[in-house]
N, C-alpha and C positions, 0 to 999 in steps of 0.2 A: 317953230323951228322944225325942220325937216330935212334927214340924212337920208340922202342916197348913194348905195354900196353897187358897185358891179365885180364880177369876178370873170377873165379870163382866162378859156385853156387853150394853148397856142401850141401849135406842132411847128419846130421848128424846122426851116430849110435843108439846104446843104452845111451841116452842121457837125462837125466830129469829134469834138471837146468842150468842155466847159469853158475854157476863154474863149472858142469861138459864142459860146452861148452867150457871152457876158458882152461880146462885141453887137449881139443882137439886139436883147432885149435892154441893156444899159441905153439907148439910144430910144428906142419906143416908151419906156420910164420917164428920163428927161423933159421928150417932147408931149408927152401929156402933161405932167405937171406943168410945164412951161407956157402950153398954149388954150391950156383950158382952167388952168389956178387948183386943180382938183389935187387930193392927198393920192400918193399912188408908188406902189412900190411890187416886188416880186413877192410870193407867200407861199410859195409851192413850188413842188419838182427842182427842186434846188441842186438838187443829186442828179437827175437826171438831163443827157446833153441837148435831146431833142425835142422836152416836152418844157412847157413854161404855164404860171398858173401868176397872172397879173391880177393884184388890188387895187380898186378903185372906191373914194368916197370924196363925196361934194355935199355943203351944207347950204341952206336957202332957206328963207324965208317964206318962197312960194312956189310950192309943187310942179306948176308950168313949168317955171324957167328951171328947175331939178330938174324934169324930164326933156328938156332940150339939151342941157349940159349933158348928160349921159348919153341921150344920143346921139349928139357930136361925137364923143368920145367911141363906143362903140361901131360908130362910122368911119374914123378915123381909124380905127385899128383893125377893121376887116377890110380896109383897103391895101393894107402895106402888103405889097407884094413878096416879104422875108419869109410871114408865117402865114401858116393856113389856121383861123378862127373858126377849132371846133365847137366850143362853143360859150356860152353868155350868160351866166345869173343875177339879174335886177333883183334890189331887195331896196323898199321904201320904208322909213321906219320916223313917227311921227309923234306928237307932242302926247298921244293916246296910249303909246305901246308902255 
């Protein structure tokens, strides 16, 4: 078995409050879990309006198909044109650790 973690730091848009923030990333949250089955939710900058820190993990059975699901996932979210994707931390973690 094999767990693969992603972590996103996202600078938010045009963005002036935390319900704007929650109309943001509530919607990028959803649609990852929805279209990739992956566990995923906010973890970070919860306080702050502009800045967002996305968790990600997926589990498999084989390493390939983990490293394609992740990177769908982080393809898909440096594409949204809402936030700018400063940046990306993959962590693989396996039957050994």
């Amino acid at each position: 078995m094999y767990v693969g973690t992603l972590s996103f730091d996202l600078l938010l848009g045009d963005v002036r409050s935390l319900k704007e923030k929650r109309s943001v990333v509530r919607p990028i949250v959803a649609e990852l879990y929805r279209k990739y089955a992956v566990s995923v939710a906010e973890v970070g900058d919860q306080d702050l309006y502009r800045r967002a820190e996305i968790g990600l993990a997926a589990v498999s059975g084989d390493t390939g198909h983990l490293a394609d699901v992740l990177d769908r996932c982080e393809r898909w979210v440096a594409a949204r044109p809402e936030v700018e994707l400063l940046s990306v931390r993959r962590r693989y973690h396996g039957d050994d650790d």
